[in-house]
C-alpha positions in Angstrom: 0.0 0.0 0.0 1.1 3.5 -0.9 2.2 5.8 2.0 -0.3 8.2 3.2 0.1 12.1 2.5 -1.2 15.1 3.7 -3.0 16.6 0.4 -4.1 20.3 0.9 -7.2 21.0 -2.1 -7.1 24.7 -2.9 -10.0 25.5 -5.4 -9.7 29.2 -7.3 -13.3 30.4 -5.3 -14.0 32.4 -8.6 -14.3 29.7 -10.7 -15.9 27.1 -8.1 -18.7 29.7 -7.7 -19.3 30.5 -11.0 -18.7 27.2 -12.8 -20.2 24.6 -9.5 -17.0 22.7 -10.0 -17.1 19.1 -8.1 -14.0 17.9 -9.3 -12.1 18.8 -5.9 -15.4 17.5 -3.3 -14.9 14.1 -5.4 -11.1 14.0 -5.8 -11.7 15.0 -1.8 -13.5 11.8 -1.2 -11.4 9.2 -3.3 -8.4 10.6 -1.3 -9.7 10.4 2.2 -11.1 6.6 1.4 -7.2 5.8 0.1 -6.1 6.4 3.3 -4.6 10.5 3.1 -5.3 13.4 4.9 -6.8 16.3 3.0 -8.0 19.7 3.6 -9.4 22.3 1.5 -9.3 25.8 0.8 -10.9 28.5 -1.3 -14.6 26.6 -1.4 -17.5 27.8 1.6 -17.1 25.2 4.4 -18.1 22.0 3.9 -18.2 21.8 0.5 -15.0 19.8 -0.1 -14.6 16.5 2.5 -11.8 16.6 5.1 -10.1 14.6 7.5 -11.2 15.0 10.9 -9.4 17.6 13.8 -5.8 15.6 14.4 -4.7 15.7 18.2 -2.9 18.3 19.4 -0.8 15.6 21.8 3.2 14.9 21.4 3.5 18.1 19.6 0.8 17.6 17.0 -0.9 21.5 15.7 -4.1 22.4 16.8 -7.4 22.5 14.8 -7.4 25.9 14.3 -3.6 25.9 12.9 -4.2 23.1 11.2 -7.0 25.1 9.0 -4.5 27.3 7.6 -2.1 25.9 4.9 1.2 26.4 6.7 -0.5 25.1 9.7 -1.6 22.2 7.8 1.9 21.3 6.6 1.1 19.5 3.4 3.3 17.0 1.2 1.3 18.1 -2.0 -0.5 21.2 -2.9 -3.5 20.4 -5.0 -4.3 23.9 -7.1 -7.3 24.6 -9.3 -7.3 26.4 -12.7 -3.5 27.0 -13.7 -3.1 30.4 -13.6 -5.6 31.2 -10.9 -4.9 33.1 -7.0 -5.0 29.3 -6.3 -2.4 28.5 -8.7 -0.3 31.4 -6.8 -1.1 30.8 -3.3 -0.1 26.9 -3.8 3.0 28.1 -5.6 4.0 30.1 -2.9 3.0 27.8 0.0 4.7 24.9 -2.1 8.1 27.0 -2.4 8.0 28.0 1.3 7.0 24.5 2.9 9.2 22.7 0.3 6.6 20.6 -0.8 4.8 19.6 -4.0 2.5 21.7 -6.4 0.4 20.0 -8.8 -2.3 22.2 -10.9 -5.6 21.2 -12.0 -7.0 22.8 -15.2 -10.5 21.8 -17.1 -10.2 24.3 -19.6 -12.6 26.8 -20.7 -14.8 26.3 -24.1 -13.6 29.6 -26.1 -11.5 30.7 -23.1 -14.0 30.9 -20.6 -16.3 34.1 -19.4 -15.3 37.8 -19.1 -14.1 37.2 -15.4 -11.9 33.8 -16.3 -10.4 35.2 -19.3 -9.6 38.5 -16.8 -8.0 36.7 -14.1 -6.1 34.2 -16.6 -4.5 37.3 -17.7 -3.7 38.9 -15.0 -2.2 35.6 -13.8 0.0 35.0 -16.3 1.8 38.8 -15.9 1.7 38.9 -12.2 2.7 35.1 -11.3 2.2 32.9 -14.9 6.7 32.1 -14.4 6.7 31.8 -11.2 3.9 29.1 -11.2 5.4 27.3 -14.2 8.7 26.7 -12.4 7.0 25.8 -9.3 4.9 23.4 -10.6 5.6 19.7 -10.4 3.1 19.2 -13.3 -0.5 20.1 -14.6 -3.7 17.6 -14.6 -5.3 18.9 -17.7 -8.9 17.3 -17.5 -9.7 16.9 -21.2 -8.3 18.0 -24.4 -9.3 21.6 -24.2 -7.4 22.1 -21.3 -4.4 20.2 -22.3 -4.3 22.8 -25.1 -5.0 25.2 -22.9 -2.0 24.9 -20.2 0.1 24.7 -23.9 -0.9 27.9 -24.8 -0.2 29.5 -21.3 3.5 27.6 -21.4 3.5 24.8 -20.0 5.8 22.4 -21.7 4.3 19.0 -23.7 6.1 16.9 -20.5 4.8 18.4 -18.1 1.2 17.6 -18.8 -0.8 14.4 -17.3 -4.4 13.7 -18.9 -6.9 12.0 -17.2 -10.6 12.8 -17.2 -13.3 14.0 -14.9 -15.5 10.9 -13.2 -19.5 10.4 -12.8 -21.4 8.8 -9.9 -22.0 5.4 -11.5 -24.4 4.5 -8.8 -26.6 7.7 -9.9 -26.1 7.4 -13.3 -26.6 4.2 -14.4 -29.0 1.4 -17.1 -32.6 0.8 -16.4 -33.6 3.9 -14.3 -36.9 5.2 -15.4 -38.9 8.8 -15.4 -42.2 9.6 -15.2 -41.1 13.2 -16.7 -42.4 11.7 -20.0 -45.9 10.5 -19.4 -46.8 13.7 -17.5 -45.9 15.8 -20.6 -47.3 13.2 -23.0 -44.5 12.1 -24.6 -44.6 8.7 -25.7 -42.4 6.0 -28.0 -38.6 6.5 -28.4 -37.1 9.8 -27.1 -34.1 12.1 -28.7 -33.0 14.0 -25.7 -31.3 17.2 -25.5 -30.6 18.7 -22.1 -28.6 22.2 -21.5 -29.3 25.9 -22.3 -31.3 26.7 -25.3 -30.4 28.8 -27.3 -29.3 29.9 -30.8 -26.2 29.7 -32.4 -25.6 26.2 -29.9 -26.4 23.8 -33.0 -30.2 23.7 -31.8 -31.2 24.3 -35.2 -29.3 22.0 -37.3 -30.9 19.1 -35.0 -34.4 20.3 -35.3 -34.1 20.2 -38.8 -32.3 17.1 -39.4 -35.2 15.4 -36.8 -38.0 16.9 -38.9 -36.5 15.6 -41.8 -36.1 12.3 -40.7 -37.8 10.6 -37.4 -40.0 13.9 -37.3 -42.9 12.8 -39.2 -42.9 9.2 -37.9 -45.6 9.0 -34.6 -43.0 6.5 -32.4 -40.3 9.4 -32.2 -40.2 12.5 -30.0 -37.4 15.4 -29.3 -37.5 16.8 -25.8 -35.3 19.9 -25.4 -35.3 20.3 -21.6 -33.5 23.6 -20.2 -34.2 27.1 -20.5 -32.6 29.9 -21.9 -33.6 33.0 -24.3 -33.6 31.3 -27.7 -37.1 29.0 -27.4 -39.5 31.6 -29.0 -37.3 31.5 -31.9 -36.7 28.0 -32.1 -40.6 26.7 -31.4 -40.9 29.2 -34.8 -38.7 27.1 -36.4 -40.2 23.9 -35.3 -43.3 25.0 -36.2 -42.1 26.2 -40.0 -41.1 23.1 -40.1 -44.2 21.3 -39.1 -43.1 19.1 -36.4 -44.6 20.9 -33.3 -46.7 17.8 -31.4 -43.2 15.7 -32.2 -41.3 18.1 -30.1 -41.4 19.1 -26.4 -40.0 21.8 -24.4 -39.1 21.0 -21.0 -37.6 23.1 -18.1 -34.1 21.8 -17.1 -34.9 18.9 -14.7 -33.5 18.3 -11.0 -30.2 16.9 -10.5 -32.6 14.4 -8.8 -34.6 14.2 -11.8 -31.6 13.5 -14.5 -30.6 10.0 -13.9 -33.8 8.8 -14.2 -35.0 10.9 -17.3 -31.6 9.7 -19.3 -32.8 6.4 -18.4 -35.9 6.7 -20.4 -34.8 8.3 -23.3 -33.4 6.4 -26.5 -30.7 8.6 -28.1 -28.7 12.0 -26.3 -28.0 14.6 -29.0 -25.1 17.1 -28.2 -25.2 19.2 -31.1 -23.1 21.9 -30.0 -19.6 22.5 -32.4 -16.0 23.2 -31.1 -15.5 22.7 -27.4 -19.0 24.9 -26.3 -20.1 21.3 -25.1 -21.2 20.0 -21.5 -18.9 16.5 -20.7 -20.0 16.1 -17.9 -23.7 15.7 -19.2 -22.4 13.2 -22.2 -20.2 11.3 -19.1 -23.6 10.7 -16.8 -25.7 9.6 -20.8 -22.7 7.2 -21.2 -23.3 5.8 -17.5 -27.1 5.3 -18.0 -25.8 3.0 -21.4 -27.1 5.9 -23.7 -25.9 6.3 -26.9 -24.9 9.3 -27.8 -24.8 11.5 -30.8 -22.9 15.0 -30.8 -20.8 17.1 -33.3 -17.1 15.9 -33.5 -14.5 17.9 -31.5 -11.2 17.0 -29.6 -13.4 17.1 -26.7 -15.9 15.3 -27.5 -13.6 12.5 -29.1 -11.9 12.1 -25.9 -15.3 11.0 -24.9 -16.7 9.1 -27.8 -16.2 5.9 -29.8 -17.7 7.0 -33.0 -20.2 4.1 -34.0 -19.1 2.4 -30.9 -21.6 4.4 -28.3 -22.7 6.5 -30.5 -22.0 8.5 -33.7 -20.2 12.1 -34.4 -21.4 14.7 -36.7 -20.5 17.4 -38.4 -17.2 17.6 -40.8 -14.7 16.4 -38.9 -16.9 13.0 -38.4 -18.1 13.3 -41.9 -21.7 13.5 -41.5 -24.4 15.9 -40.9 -26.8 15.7 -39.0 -29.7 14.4 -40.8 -27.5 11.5 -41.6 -26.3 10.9 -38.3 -29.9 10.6 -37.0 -31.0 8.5 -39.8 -28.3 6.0 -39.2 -29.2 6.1 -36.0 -32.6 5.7 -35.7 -32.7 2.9 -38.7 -30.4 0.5 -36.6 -32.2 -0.8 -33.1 -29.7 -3.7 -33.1 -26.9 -1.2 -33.7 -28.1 1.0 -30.7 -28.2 -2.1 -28.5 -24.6 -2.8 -28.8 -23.8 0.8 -28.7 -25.7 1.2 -24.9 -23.7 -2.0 -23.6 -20.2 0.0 -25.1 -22.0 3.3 -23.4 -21.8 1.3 -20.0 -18.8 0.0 -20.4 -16.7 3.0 -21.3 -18.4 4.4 -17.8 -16.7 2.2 -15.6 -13.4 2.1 -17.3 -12.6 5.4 -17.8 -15.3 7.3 -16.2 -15.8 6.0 -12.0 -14.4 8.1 -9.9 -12.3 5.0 -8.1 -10.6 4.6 -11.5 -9.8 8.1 -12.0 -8.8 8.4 -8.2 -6.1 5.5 -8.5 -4.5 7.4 -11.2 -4.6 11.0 -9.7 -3.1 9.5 -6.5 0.0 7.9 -8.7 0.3 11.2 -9.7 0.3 13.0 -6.1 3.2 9.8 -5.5 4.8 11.1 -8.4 4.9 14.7 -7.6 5.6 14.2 -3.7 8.7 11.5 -4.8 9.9 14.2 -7.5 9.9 16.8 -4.9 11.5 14.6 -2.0 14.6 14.1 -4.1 14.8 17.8 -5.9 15.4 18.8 -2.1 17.8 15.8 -1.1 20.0 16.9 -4.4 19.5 20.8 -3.2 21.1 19.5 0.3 24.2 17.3 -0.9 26.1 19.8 -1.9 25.8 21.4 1.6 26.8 17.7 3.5 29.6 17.2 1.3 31.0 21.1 2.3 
Protein backbone atom coordinates (compact mmCIF):
# COMPACT_ATOMS: atom_id res chain seq x y z
CA UNK A 1 0.00 0.00 0.00
CA UNK A 2 1.10 3.45 -0.89
CA UNK A 3 2.21 5.83 2.04
CA UNK A 4 -0.30 8.16 3.25
CA UNK A 5 0.07 12.15 2.51
CA UNK A 6 -1.15 15.08 3.74
CA UNK A 7 -2.99 16.59 0.40
CA UNK A 8 -4.13 20.32 0.89
CA UNK A 9 -7.22 21.03 -2.14
CA UNK A 10 -7.09 24.71 -2.86
CA UNK A 11 -9.96 25.54 -5.42
CA UNK A 12 -9.71 29.17 -7.31
CA UNK A 13 -13.32 30.43 -5.29
CA UNK A 14 -14.04 32.38 -8.59
CA UNK A 15 -14.33 29.75 -10.66
CA UNK A 16 -15.89 27.10 -8.06
CA UNK A 17 -18.73 29.72 -7.65
CA UNK A 18 -19.33 30.45 -11.01
CA UNK A 19 -18.67 27.19 -12.82
CA UNK A 20 -20.18 24.63 -9.49
CA UNK A 21 -17.03 22.75 -9.97
CA UNK A 22 -17.06 19.11 -8.09
CA UNK A 23 -13.98 17.86 -9.29
CA UNK A 24 -12.13 18.81 -5.88
CA UNK A 25 -15.41 17.54 -3.32
CA UNK A 26 -14.85 14.15 -5.36
CA UNK A 27 -11.09 14.01 -5.79
CA UNK A 28 -11.75 14.96 -1.80
CA UNK A 29 -13.52 11.77 -1.21
CA UNK A 30 -11.44 9.22 -3.30
CA UNK A 31 -8.45 10.59 -1.31
CA UNK A 32 -9.68 10.35 2.21
CA UNK A 33 -11.08 6.60 1.41
CA UNK A 34 -7.17 5.83 0.09
CA UNK A 35 -6.06 6.36 3.25
CA UNK A 36 -4.60 10.54 3.09
CA UNK A 37 -5.31 13.40 4.94
CA UNK A 38 -6.80 16.32 2.97
CA UNK A 39 -8.02 19.72 3.64
CA UNK A 40 -9.45 22.29 1.51
CA UNK A 41 -9.30 25.78 0.76
CA UNK A 42 -10.91 28.49 -1.25
CA UNK A 43 -14.56 26.63 -1.36
CA UNK A 44 -17.46 27.78 1.57
CA UNK A 45 -17.15 25.18 4.40
CA UNK A 46 -18.09 22.00 3.93
CA UNK A 47 -18.23 21.76 0.52
CA UNK A 48 -15.00 19.76 -0.13
CA UNK A 49 -14.65 16.48 2.52
CA UNK A 50 -11.82 16.65 5.05
CA UNK A 51 -10.11 14.63 7.54
CA UNK A 52 -11.18 14.99 10.88
CA UNK A 53 -9.38 17.60 13.78
CA UNK A 54 -5.76 15.59 14.42
CA UNK A 55 -4.68 15.67 18.23
CA UNK A 56 -2.91 18.27 19.42
CA UNK A 57 -0.80 15.62 21.81
CA UNK A 58 3.21 14.91 21.38
CA UNK A 59 3.47 18.08 19.55
CA UNK A 60 0.76 17.64 17.02
CA UNK A 61 -0.89 21.52 15.66
CA UNK A 62 -4.05 22.39 16.77
CA UNK A 63 -7.37 22.52 14.81
CA UNK A 64 -7.38 25.89 14.32
CA UNK A 65 -3.59 25.89 12.90
CA UNK A 66 -4.21 23.09 11.20
CA UNK A 67 -7.01 25.07 8.99
CA UNK A 68 -4.47 27.27 7.56
CA UNK A 69 -2.14 25.94 4.92
CA UNK A 70 1.17 26.40 6.67
CA UNK A 71 -0.53 25.12 9.68
CA UNK A 72 -1.63 22.24 7.78
CA UNK A 73 1.91 21.25 6.63
CA UNK A 74 1.05 19.52 3.37
CA UNK A 75 3.27 17.02 1.16
CA UNK A 76 1.28 18.10 -1.96
CA UNK A 77 -0.49 21.24 -2.89
CA UNK A 78 -3.54 20.42 -4.99
CA UNK A 79 -4.35 23.94 -7.15
CA UNK A 80 -7.28 24.58 -9.32
CA UNK A 81 -7.33 26.39 -12.75
CA UNK A 82 -3.47 27.01 -13.72
CA UNK A 83 -3.10 30.39 -13.60
CA UNK A 84 -5.65 31.18 -10.87
CA UNK A 85 -4.94 33.15 -7.02
CA UNK A 86 -4.99 29.28 -6.28
CA UNK A 87 -2.39 28.48 -8.70
CA UNK A 88 -0.29 31.40 -6.83
CA UNK A 89 -1.13 30.83 -3.31
CA UNK A 90 -0.12 26.90 -3.77
CA UNK A 91 2.98 28.10 -5.62
CA UNK A 92 4.00 30.07 -2.88
CA UNK A 93 3.03 27.80 0.03
CA UNK A 94 4.72 24.86 -2.09
CA UNK A 95 8.07 27.03 -2.45
CA UNK A 96 8.02 28.05 1.25
CA UNK A 97 6.98 24.47 2.86
CA UNK A 98 9.16 22.74 0.31
CA UNK A 99 6.61 20.63 -0.81
CA UNK A 100 4.80 19.60 -4.04
CA UNK A 101 2.47 21.68 -6.40
CA UNK A 102 0.39 19.99 -8.82
CA UNK A 103 -2.30 22.16 -10.87
CA UNK A 104 -5.60 21.18 -12.04
CA UNK A 105 -6.99 22.75 -15.21
CA UNK A 106 -10.51 21.84 -17.14
CA UNK A 107 -10.18 24.29 -19.58
CA UNK A 108 -12.62 26.84 -20.73
CA UNK A 109 -14.82 26.34 -24.08
CA UNK A 110 -13.65 29.62 -26.10
CA UNK A 111 -11.55 30.68 -23.14
CA UNK A 112 -14.00 30.90 -20.56
CA UNK A 113 -16.31 34.11 -19.44
CA UNK A 114 -15.30 37.83 -19.12
CA UNK A 115 -14.10 37.22 -15.39
CA UNK A 116 -11.91 33.84 -16.29
CA UNK A 117 -10.42 35.21 -19.25
CA UNK A 118 -9.60 38.47 -16.85
CA UNK A 119 -7.97 36.68 -14.09
CA UNK A 120 -6.12 34.23 -16.57
CA UNK A 121 -4.54 37.29 -17.70
CA UNK A 122 -3.68 38.88 -15.02
CA UNK A 123 -2.20 35.60 -13.75
CA UNK A 124 -0.01 35.01 -16.29
CA UNK A 125 1.77 38.77 -15.89
CA UNK A 126 1.74 38.86 -12.24
CA UNK A 127 2.66 35.06 -11.27
CA UNK A 128 2.25 32.87 -14.94
CA UNK A 129 6.65 32.12 -14.43
CA UNK A 130 6.74 31.84 -11.21
CA UNK A 131 3.90 29.07 -11.23
CA UNK A 132 5.40 27.29 -14.22
CA UNK A 133 8.69 26.73 -12.41
CA UNK A 134 7.03 25.75 -9.34
CA UNK A 135 4.86 23.38 -10.55
CA UNK A 136 5.64 19.70 -10.39
CA UNK A 137 3.15 19.21 -13.33
CA UNK A 138 -0.53 20.15 -14.58
CA UNK A 139 -3.72 17.55 -14.60
CA UNK A 140 -5.29 18.88 -17.75
CA UNK A 141 -8.93 17.26 -17.46
CA UNK A 142 -9.66 16.94 -21.17
CA UNK A 143 -8.27 18.03 -24.41
CA UNK A 144 -9.31 21.60 -24.18
CA UNK A 145 -7.41 22.05 -21.33
CA UNK A 146 -4.45 20.17 -22.26
CA UNK A 147 -4.30 22.81 -25.09
CA UNK A 148 -5.02 25.24 -22.91
CA UNK A 149 -1.99 24.92 -20.19
CA UNK A 150 0.13 24.73 -23.91
CA UNK A 151 -0.87 27.86 -24.85
CA UNK A 152 -0.24 29.48 -21.32
CA UNK A 153 3.52 27.61 -21.39
CA UNK A 154 3.55 24.78 -20.04
CA UNK A 155 5.78 22.39 -21.71
CA UNK A 156 4.34 19.05 -23.65
CA UNK A 157 6.11 16.90 -20.47
CA UNK A 158 4.82 18.45 -18.05
CA UNK A 159 1.16 17.65 -18.83
CA UNK A 160 -0.84 14.43 -17.26
CA UNK A 161 -4.40 13.74 -18.88
CA UNK A 162 -6.91 11.99 -17.17
CA UNK A 163 -10.64 12.80 -17.17
CA UNK A 164 -13.34 14.01 -14.86
CA UNK A 165 -15.50 10.89 -13.18
CA UNK A 166 -19.47 10.35 -12.78
CA UNK A 167 -21.39 8.79 -9.89
CA UNK A 168 -21.98 5.41 -11.48
CA UNK A 169 -24.43 4.53 -8.82
CA UNK A 170 -26.63 7.71 -9.87
CA UNK A 171 -26.07 7.36 -13.35
CA UNK A 172 -26.59 4.21 -14.44
CA UNK A 173 -28.97 1.41 -17.13
CA UNK A 174 -32.59 0.80 -16.42
CA UNK A 175 -33.60 3.95 -14.32
CA UNK A 176 -36.90 5.17 -15.38
CA UNK A 177 -38.93 8.76 -15.42
CA UNK A 178 -42.20 9.61 -15.16
CA UNK A 179 -41.12 13.18 -16.75
CA UNK A 180 -42.40 11.67 -19.96
CA UNK A 181 -45.91 10.45 -19.38
CA UNK A 182 -46.85 13.73 -17.46
CA UNK A 183 -45.86 15.83 -20.61
CA UNK A 184 -47.35 13.17 -22.96
CA UNK A 185 -44.50 12.07 -24.58
CA UNK A 186 -44.59 8.68 -25.68
CA UNK A 187 -42.40 6.05 -27.97
CA UNK A 188 -38.65 6.49 -28.44
CA UNK A 189 -37.12 9.79 -27.14
CA UNK A 190 -34.08 12.09 -28.71
CA UNK A 191 -33.00 14.02 -25.75
CA UNK A 192 -31.34 17.16 -25.50
CA UNK A 193 -30.55 18.70 -22.08
CA UNK A 194 -28.64 22.17 -21.51
CA UNK A 195 -29.34 25.95 -22.33
CA UNK A 196 -31.34 26.72 -25.32
CA UNK A 197 -30.38 28.81 -27.28
CA UNK A 198 -29.29 29.91 -30.76
CA UNK A 199 -26.20 29.65 -32.44
CA UNK A 200 -25.58 26.23 -29.90
CA UNK A 201 -26.42 23.77 -33.00
CA UNK A 202 -30.17 23.65 -31.81
CA UNK A 203 -31.20 24.29 -35.15
CA UNK A 204 -29.32 21.98 -37.35
CA UNK A 205 -30.94 19.13 -35.00
CA UNK A 206 -34.45 20.25 -35.27
CA UNK A 207 -34.05 20.18 -38.84
CA UNK A 208 -32.32 17.09 -39.39
CA UNK A 209 -35.25 15.40 -36.80
CA UNK A 210 -37.98 16.94 -38.95
CA UNK A 211 -36.47 15.59 -41.76
CA UNK A 212 -36.08 12.33 -40.66
CA UNK A 213 -37.83 10.59 -37.42
CA UNK A 214 -40.02 13.85 -37.34
CA UNK A 215 -42.92 12.76 -39.17
CA UNK A 216 -42.88 9.16 -37.95
CA UNK A 217 -45.56 8.97 -34.64
CA UNK A 218 -43.05 6.52 -32.44
CA UNK A 219 -40.32 9.37 -32.20
CA UNK A 220 -40.23 12.50 -30.05
CA UNK A 221 -37.40 15.37 -29.27
CA UNK A 222 -37.49 16.79 -25.80
CA UNK A 223 -35.31 19.92 -25.36
CA UNK A 224 -35.34 20.26 -21.62
CA UNK A 225 -33.53 23.62 -20.20
CA UNK A 226 -34.19 27.14 -20.52
CA UNK A 227 -32.58 29.86 -21.89
CA UNK A 228 -33.56 32.97 -24.27
CA UNK A 229 -33.58 31.27 -27.72
CA UNK A 230 -37.06 28.96 -27.42
CA UNK A 231 -39.50 31.60 -29.03
CA UNK A 232 -37.30 31.55 -31.93
CA UNK A 233 -36.66 28.02 -32.05
CA UNK A 234 -40.62 26.74 -31.40
CA UNK A 235 -40.85 29.23 -34.79
CA UNK A 236 -38.74 27.09 -36.41
CA UNK A 237 -40.20 23.93 -35.26
CA UNK A 238 -43.35 24.97 -36.24
CA UNK A 239 -42.15 26.23 -39.97
CA UNK A 240 -41.10 23.08 -40.12
CA UNK A 241 -44.18 21.30 -39.11
CA UNK A 242 -43.11 19.12 -36.40
CA UNK A 243 -44.63 20.92 -33.28
CA UNK A 244 -46.71 17.84 -31.40
CA UNK A 245 -43.24 15.65 -32.23
CA UNK A 246 -41.27 18.10 -30.12
CA UNK A 247 -41.42 19.07 -26.43
CA UNK A 248 -39.97 21.81 -24.45
CA UNK A 249 -39.15 20.98 -21.04
CA UNK A 250 -37.64 23.12 -18.11
CA UNK A 251 -34.12 21.84 -17.07
CA UNK A 252 -34.88 18.90 -14.71
CA UNK A 253 -33.45 18.34 -10.95
CA UNK A 254 -30.22 16.95 -10.50
CA UNK A 255 -32.58 14.44 -8.83
CA UNK A 256 -34.62 14.18 -11.77
CA UNK A 257 -31.60 13.53 -14.54
CA UNK A 258 -30.64 9.97 -13.93
CA UNK A 259 -33.83 8.78 -14.22
CA UNK A 260 -35.03 10.93 -17.26
CA UNK A 261 -31.63 9.74 -19.35
CA UNK A 262 -32.77 6.38 -18.44
CA UNK A 263 -35.91 6.65 -20.35
CA UNK A 264 -34.80 8.29 -23.31
CA UNK A 265 -33.44 6.44 -26.46
CA UNK A 266 -30.72 8.61 -28.08
CA UNK A 267 -28.68 11.96 -26.31
CA UNK A 268 -28.02 14.58 -28.96
CA UNK A 269 -25.13 17.10 -28.24
CA UNK A 270 -25.20 19.18 -31.13
CA UNK A 271 -23.11 21.90 -29.96
CA UNK A 272 -19.59 22.52 -32.45
CA UNK A 273 -16.03 23.18 -31.08
CA UNK A 274 -15.48 22.70 -27.40
CA UNK A 275 -19.02 24.90 -26.29
CA UNK A 276 -20.14 21.28 -25.11
CA UNK A 277 -21.16 19.97 -21.50
CA UNK A 278 -18.91 16.49 -20.69
CA UNK A 279 -20.03 16.10 -17.92
CA UNK A 280 -23.66 15.72 -19.19
CA UNK A 281 -22.39 13.19 -22.16
CA UNK A 282 -20.20 11.27 -19.15
CA UNK A 283 -23.62 10.69 -16.79
CA UNK A 284 -25.71 9.58 -20.79
CA UNK A 285 -22.72 7.24 -21.20
CA UNK A 286 -23.26 5.80 -17.50
CA UNK A 287 -27.06 5.26 -18.03
CA UNK A 288 -25.78 2.99 -21.40
CA UNK A 289 -27.11 5.87 -23.68
CA UNK A 290 -25.85 6.26 -26.95
CA UNK A 291 -24.91 9.27 -27.83
CA UNK A 292 -24.78 11.53 -30.83
CA UNK A 293 -22.89 15.03 -30.85
CA UNK A 294 -20.84 17.13 -33.32
CA UNK A 295 -17.06 15.91 -33.50
CA UNK A 296 -14.54 17.89 -31.50
CA UNK A 297 -11.20 17.00 -29.57
CA UNK A 298 -13.42 17.11 -26.68
CA UNK A 299 -15.86 15.29 -27.46
CA UNK A 300 -13.64 12.50 -29.08
CA UNK A 301 -11.86 12.10 -25.87
CA UNK A 302 -15.29 10.99 -24.94
CA UNK A 303 -16.69 9.15 -27.77
CA UNK A 304 -16.25 5.94 -29.84
CA UNK A 305 -17.67 7.03 -33.04
CA UNK A 306 -20.23 4.09 -33.97
CA UNK A 307 -19.13 2.36 -30.86
CA UNK A 308 -21.56 4.36 -28.30
CA UNK A 309 -22.75 6.47 -30.48
CA UNK A 310 -21.95 8.46 -33.67
CA UNK A 311 -20.25 12.08 -34.38
CA UNK A 312 -21.44 14.70 -36.73
CA UNK A 313 -20.49 17.37 -38.41
CA UNK A 314 -17.24 17.61 -40.84
CA UNK A 315 -14.71 16.44 -38.86
CA UNK A 316 -16.92 13.03 -38.40
CA UNK A 317 -18.12 13.34 -41.92
CA UNK A 318 -21.69 13.46 -41.45
CA UNK A 319 -24.38 15.88 -40.87
CA UNK A 320 -26.81 15.73 -38.96
CA UNK A 321 -29.74 14.43 -40.80
CA UNK A 322 -27.48 11.46 -41.64
CA UNK A 323 -26.27 10.93 -38.34
CA UNK A 324 -29.94 10.60 -37.02
CA UNK A 325 -30.99 8.51 -39.81
CA UNK A 326 -28.28 5.98 -39.18
CA UNK A 327 -29.21 6.05 -35.97
CA UNK A 328 -32.59 5.68 -35.72
CA UNK A 329 -32.69 2.91 -38.65
CA UNK A 330 -30.39 0.50 -36.59
CA UNK A 331 -32.17 -0.80 -33.15
CA UNK A 332 -29.70 -3.72 -33.11
CA UNK A 333 -26.90 -1.24 -33.69
CA UNK A 334 -28.10 1.03 -30.65
CA UNK A 335 -28.17 -2.09 -28.54
CA UNK A 336 -24.56 -2.80 -28.83
CA UNK A 337 -23.79 0.75 -28.66
CA UNK A 338 -25.73 1.17 -24.89
CA UNK A 339 -23.66 -2.00 -23.59
CA UNK A 340 -20.21 -0.02 -25.12
CA UNK A 341 -21.99 3.29 -23.44
CA UNK A 342 -21.79 1.27 -19.99
CA UNK A 343 -18.76 -0.05 -20.40
CA UNK A 344 -16.66 2.96 -21.31
CA UNK A 345 -18.42 4.42 -17.81
CA UNK A 346 -16.72 2.23 -15.58
CA UNK A 347 -13.40 2.06 -17.27
CA UNK A 348 -12.56 5.43 -17.78
CA UNK A 349 -15.25 7.26 -16.25
CA UNK A 350 -15.77 6.02 -12.03
CA UNK A 351 -14.37 8.06 -9.91
CA UNK A 352 -12.35 5.02 -8.13
CA UNK A 353 -10.64 4.62 -11.51
CA UNK A 354 -9.80 8.13 -12.01
CA UNK A 355 -8.79 8.37 -8.20
CA UNK A 356 -6.10 5.51 -8.54
CA UNK A 357 -4.52 7.42 -11.19
CA UNK A 358 -4.58 10.96 -9.66
CA UNK A 359 -3.07 9.53 -6.52
CA UNK A 360 0.02 7.95 -8.67
CA UNK A 361 0.27 11.15 -9.75
CA UNK A 362 0.33 13.00 -6.12
CA UNK A 363 3.17 9.84 -5.46
CA UNK A 364 4.85 11.11 -8.41
CA UNK A 365 4.93 14.65 -7.63
CA UNK A 366 5.63 14.15 -3.72
CA UNK A 367 8.66 11.52 -4.85
CA UNK A 368 9.86 14.23 -7.50
CA UNK A 369 9.88 16.85 -4.91
CA UNK A 370 11.55 14.61 -1.95
CA UNK A 371 14.63 14.13 -4.06
CA UNK A 372 14.80 17.77 -5.94
CA UNK A 373 15.37 18.84 -2.06
CA UNK A 374 17.78 15.81 -1.14
CA UNK A 375 19.98 16.89 -4.42
CA UNK A 376 19.52 20.82 -3.24
CA UNK A 377 21.10 19.45 0.30
CA UNK A 378 24.18 17.35 -0.89
CA UNK A 379 26.08 19.84 -1.86
CA UNK A 380 25.81 21.44 1.60
CA UNK A 381 26.78 17.73 3.52
CA UNK A 382 29.60 17.19 1.30
CA UNK A 383 31.03 21.10 2.29
Amino acid sequence: MSASLRIALLVNPFSHTLKGDQHAPEMARELLGRGHTVRGFGAPPGTIPRSGDEPTEGGGVSAEESSSLPGFRPDVIVAYDALSPAAWLGARRARKLGCALVLVEEGMPEGGGNIERGLRWIGERLWGGFVRRTASFVVALDPVAHAQVLSEGFAESDIRDLPAGVHLSTFRPGLASQIPSRHGIHGRILLHTGRIEEGRGIEDLIRAFAETVGQRQDWSLVLAGDGPGKRALRALVNRLGVGSRVHWLSKPRAEELPGLLGACTLFADPRAGDDVSTLTIRRALACGLPVLASDGPRVRSLLEDDGCGLLAGPEGGRNWTETLRLAASAPERRRRWRIRAREIAESRFAWPVIGEAFESFLHEAHNNANAERESAAQPLQEG
